[in-house]
C-alpha positions in Angstrom: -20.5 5.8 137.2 -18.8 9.1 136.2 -17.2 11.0 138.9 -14.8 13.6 139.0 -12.2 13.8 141.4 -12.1 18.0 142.2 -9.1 20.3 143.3 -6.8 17.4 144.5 -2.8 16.8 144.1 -2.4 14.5 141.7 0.9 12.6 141.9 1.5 10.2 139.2 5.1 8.7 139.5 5.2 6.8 135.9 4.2 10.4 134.2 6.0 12.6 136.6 2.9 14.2 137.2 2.8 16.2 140.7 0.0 19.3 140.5 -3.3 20.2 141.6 -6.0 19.1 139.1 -9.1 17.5 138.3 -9.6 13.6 137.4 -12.4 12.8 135.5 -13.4 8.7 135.6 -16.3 7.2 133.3 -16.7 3.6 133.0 -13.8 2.3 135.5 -11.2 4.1 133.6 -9.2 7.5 133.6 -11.5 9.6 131.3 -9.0 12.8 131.1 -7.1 15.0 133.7 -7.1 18.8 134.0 -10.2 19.7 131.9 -13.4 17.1 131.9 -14.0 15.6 127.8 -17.1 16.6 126.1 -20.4 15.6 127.4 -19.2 14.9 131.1 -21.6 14.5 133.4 -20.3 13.8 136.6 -22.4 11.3 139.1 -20.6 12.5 141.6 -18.0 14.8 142.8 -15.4 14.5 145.3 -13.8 17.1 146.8 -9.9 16.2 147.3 -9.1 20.0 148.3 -5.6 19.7 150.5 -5.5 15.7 149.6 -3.2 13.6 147.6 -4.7 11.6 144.7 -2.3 8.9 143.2 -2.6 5.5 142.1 -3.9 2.6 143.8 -1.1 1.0 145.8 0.4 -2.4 144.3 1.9 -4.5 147.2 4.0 -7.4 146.1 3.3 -9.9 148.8 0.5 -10.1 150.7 -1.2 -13.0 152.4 -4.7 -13.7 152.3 -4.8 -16.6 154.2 -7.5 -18.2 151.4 -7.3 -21.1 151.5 -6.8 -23.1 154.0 -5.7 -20.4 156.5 -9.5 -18.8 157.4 -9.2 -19.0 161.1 -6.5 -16.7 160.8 -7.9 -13.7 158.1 -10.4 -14.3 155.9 -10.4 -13.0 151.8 -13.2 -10.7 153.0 -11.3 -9.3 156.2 -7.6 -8.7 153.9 -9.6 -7.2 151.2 -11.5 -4.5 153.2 -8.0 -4.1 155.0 -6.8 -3.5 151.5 -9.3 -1.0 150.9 -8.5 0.7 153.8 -4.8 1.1 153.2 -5.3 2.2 149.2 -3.8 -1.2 148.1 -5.9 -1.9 144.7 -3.8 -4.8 143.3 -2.0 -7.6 145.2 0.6 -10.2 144.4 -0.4 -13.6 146.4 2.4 -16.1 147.2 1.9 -19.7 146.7 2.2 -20.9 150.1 -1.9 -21.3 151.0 -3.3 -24.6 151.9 -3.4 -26.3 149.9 -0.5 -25.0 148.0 -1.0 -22.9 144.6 0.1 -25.2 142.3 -3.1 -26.6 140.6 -5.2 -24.3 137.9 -8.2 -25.1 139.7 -7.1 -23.5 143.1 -5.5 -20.4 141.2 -9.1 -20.2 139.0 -11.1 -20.7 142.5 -9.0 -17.6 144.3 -9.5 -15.4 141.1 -13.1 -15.7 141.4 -13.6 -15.1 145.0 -11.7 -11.7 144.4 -13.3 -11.1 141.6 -17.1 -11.3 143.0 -15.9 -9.5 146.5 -15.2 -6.9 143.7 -12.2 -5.0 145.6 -8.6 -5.2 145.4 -7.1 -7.4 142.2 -5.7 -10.3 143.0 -2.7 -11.6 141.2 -1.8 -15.2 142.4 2.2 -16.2 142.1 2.1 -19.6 141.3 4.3 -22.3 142.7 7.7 -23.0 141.5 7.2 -26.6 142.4 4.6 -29.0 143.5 3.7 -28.2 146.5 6.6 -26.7 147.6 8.4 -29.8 147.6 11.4 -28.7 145.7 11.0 -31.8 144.3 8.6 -32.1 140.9 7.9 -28.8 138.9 4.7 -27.4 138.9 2.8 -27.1 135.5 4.0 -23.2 134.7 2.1 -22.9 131.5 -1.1 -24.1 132.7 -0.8 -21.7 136.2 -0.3 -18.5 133.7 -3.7 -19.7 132.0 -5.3 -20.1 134.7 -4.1 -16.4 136.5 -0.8 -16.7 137.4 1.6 -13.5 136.9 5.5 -15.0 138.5 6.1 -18.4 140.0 8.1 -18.5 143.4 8.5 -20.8 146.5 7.3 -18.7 149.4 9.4 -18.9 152.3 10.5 -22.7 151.2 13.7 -23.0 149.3 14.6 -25.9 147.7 17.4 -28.3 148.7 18.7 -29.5 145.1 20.0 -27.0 142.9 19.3 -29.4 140.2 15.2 -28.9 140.3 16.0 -25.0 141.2 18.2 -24.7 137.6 15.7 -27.1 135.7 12.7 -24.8 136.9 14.6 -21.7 135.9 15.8 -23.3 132.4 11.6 -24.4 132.2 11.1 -20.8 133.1 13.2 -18.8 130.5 11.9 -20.7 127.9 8.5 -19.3 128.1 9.6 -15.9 129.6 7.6 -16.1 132.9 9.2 -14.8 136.1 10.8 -16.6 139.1 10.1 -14.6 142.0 12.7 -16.1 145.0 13.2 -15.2 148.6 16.9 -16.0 149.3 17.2 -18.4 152.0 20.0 -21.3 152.7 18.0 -23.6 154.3 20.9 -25.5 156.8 22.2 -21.5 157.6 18.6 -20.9 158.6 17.9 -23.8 160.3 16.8 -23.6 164.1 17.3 -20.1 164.4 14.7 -17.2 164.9 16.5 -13.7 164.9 19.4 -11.6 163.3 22.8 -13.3 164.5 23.9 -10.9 166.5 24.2 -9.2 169.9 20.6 -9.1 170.8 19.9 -12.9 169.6 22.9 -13.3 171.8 21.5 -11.4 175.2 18.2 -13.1 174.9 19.5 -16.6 174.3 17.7 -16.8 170.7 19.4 -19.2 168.2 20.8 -16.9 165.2 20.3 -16.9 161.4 23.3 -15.1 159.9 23.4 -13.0 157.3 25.5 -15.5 154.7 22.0 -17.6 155.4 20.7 -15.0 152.6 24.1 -14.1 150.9 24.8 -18.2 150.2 21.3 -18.6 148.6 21.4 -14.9 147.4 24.8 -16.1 145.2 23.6 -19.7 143.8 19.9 -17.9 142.7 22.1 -15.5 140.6 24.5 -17.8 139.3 21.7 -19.7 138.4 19.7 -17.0 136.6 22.6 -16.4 135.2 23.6 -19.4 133.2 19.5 -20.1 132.3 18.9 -16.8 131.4 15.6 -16.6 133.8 14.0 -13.3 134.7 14.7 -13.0 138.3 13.1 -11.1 141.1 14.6 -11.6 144.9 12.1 -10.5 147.2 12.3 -9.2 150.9 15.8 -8.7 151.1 16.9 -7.6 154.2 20.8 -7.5 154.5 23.7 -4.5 153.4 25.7 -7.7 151.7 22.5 -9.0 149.8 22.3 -6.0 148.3 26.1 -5.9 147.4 25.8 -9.3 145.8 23.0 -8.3 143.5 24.5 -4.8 142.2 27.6 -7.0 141.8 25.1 -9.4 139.5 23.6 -6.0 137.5 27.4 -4.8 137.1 28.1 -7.6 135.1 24.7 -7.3 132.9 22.4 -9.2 134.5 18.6 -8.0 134.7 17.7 -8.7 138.2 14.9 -6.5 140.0 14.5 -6.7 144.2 12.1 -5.3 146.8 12.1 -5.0 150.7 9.4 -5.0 153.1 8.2 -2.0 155.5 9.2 -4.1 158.3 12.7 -4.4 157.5 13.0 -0.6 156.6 11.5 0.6 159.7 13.1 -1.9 162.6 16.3 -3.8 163.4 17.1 -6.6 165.8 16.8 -3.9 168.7 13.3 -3.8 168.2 12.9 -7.6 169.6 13.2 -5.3 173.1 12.4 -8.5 175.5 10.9 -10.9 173.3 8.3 -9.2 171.2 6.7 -11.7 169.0 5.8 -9.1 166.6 9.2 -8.9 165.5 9.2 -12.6 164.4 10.0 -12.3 161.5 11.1 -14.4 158.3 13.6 -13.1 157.3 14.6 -12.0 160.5 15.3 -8.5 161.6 18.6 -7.5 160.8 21.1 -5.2 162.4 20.6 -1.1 162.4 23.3 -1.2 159.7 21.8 -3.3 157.9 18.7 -1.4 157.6 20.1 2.0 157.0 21.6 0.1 154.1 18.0 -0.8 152.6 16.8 2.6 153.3 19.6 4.2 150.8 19.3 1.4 148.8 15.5 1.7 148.3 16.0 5.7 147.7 18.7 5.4 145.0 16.3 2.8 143.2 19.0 -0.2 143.9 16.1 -1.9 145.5 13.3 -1.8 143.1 10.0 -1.7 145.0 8.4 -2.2 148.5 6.1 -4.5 150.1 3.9 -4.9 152.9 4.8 -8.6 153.3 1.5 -8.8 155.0 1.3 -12.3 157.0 -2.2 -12.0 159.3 -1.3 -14.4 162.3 -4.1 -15.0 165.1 -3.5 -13.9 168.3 -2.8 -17.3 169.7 0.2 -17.7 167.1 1.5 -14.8 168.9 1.1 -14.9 172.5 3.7 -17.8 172.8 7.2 -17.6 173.6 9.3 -15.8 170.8 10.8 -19.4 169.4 7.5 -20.9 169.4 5.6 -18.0 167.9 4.7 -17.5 164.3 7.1 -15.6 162.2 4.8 -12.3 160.4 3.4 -9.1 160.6 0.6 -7.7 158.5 0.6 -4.9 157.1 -1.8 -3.8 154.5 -3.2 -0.8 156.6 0.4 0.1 157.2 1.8 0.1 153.8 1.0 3.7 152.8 2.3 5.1 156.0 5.2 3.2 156.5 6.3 4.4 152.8 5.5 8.1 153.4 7.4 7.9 156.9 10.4 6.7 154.9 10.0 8.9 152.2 10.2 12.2 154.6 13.3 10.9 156.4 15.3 9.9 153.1 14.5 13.5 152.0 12.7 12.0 149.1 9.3 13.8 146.9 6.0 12.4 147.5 6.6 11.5 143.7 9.6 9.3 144.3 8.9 7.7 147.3 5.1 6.8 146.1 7.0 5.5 142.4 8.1 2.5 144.6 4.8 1.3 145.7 3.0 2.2 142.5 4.2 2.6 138.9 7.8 0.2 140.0 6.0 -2.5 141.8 3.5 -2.6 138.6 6.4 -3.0 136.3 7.6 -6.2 138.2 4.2 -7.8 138.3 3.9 -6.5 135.0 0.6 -4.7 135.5 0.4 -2.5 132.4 -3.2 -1.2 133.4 -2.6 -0.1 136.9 -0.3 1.9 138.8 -0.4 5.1 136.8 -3.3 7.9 136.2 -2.4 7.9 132.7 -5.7 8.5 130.7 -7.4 5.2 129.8 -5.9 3.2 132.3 -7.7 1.5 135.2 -9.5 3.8 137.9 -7.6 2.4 140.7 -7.3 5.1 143.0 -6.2 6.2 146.4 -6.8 9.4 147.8 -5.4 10.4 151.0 -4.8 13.3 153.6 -1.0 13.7 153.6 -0.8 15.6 156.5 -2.8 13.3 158.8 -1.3 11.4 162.2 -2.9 7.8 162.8 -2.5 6.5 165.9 -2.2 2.0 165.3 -4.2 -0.2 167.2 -6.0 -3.2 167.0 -9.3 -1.5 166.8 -8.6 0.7 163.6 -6.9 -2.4 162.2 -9.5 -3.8 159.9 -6.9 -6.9 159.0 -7.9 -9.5 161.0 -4.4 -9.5 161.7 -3.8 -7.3 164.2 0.1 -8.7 164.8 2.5 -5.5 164.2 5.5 -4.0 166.2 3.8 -0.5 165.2 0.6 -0.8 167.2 0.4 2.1 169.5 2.3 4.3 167.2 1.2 7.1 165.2 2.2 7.5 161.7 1.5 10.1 158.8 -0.8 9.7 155.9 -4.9 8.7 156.4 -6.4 7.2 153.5 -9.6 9.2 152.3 -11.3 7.2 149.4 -9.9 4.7 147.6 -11.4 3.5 143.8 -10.9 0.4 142.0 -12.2 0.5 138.3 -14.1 3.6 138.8 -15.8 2.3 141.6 -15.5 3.8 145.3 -14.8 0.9 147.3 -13.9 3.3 150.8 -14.3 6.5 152.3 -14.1 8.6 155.6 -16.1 11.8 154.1 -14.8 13.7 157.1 -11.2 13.3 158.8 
């Protein structure tokens, strides 16, 4: 289908484009910008007048609960949630049931995406076999079959030996290692920031070395293998340190942080809130003023929804008992634009990190820019509009988040993916 996208603002971080013109679209791809090519006849016309059109959104981990997690969100429930929040492309950690770390289960995900026919899916493989930390998963085979960066999920592994061999088995074909840096004895038994607040409510801590200890070895370890590293969810002022100390002395190491941890701190657990259950945990104010500078000088590389869909009965349980996650599709424009205005940052810069810098650590090449000939994948939102959160206008099955109730700027319009328009609210 041919449509033209009329008398919008287009922002395009990865061209620097940020003006009010036309997008023409024929066959699932960026036909031209300003003025429509010869011969277009447009389908249909939308009227973005007042609206922002950019890129589809790429979020960098989100949880689809496929398989093995259905009675918690189902592929169909997360991708319409997708739709909904202008995410067109998703990075999938391994950590599904059973683990991804068999071709067949990476091929079988890939082609329930692909014939829901919304968001693209790009599965992160795991680093080992089943997330044992024990045995190596078969890397060359999971990039075959779909995989885009190979990681452990919220598991680390216990000998350093299988972590340095899977880095070494890593280099050598150039995929990435994608690692959430947690020391697994530092971490163990606790459930909040070690702090004041875990204190007052009696909570067993996680410190913050619990991330700077495994923070240190995964660098020295990139660094003597010569793997291409990406630390995701970061969540501490002195993890950050650590890995501008590792880029000082030449290392290429890329990061990203989560909404959550941009938006809340330890205070936010209030009494008990299971919402802010986190992994890793909530960390103190200071810590999270230090991710929001970090994330608008571009130290921190991209951000993330880290959406983890949890049923209600995973909640509704004491804090130490609950499950740890929030989701956060729906919320990931928002979130991003709220954080954008109060760092005094451009629509252009703070969109970059959810768009054209997330796609450059999947290493989307097709996505995440307007540029003409790439991929129609498009959101168009209403800048200007206030959405009040709650569980009925969450379309996640998901409805777990420490922002229900709140209202936050930025309403998704329409949203495209090849050309094709997946949503729409025709009238705000």
């Amino acid at each position: 289908m041919k449509i033209r996208i009329a008398n919008g603002r287009v922002i395009d971080p990865a061209n620097q484009t940020d003006r009010i013109q036309d997008v023409y679209i024929a066959d699932g791809k960026i036909a031209a910008l300003g003025h429509a090519p010869d011969g277009f006849v447009d389908a249909r016309t939308i009227d973005a007048t007042g609206l922002v059109v950019a890129p589809g959104l790429i979020d960098l981990a989100a949880r689809l609960r496929e398989p093995g997690f259905e009675y918690r969100a189902t592929l169909e429930s997360e991708m319409d949630a997708a739709m909904a929040g202008g995410v067109t492309s998703l990075a999938i950690p391994p950590d599904t049931d059973p683990v991804l770390d068999e071709p067949g289960l990476v091929e079988m995900l890939c082609y329930r995406a692909k014939k829901l026919n919304r968001a693209h899916v790009y599965p992160v493989g795991a680093l080992t076999l089943g997330l044992k930390g024990e045995r190596l998963s078969e890397m060359a085979e999971l990039v075959e079959a779909g995989c885009v960066a190979f990681s452990q999920a919220n598991v680390p592994i216990l000998d350093n030996t299988v972590l340095m061999r899977a880095m070494q088995y890593a280099a050598t074909f150039d995929f990435r290692v994608w690692l959430q840096p947690i020391a697994p004895f530092l971490s163990r038994g606790g459930y909040a920031h070690d702090g004041e607040v875990a204190t007052r409510l009696g909570l067993p801590g996680i410190p913050v070395a619990a991330e700077t200890v495994a923070l240190f070895t995964y660098l020295q370890l990139a660094k003597i293998t010569g793997a291409r590293l990406h630390i995701t969810r970061l969540s501490s002022a002195d993890g950050l340190r650590l890995i501008e100390q590792a880029r000082a002395e030449g290392m290429d190491v890329t990061c990203d942080v989560s909404i959550n941890h941009l938006h809340l701190s330890d205070m936010d657990i209030g009494y008990f809130n299971a919402n802010c259950h986190l992994v890793p945990p909530l960390r103190s104010q200071r810590d999270r003023e230090a991710l929001c500078r970090g994330l608008a000088e571009g130290r921190i590389n991209a951000l993330c929804s880290d959406h983890t869909p949890v049923d209600d009965d995973g909640k509704l349980t004491p804090f130490s008992e609950s499950e740890p996650g929030a989701t956060g599709l729906e919320l990931l424009l928002p979130l991003t634009l709220k954080w954008a205005a109060a760092s005094g940052l451009s629509l252009l810069d703070g969109l970059a990190r959810v768009t054209s810098d997330a796609a450059r650590i999947v290493g989307i090449t097709k996505a995440g820019h307007l540029s003409v000939g790439a991929r129609a994948d498009v959101c168009i939102f209403d800048p200007a509009a206030q959405v009040r959160i709650s569980r009925d206008t969450l379309r996640s099955q998901g409805k777990n988040t420490a922002f229900l109730g709140l209202e936050l700027p930025g309403q998704v319009r329409y949203t495209l993916v090849e050309g094709q328009l997946m949503f729409a609210i025709d009238h705000a």
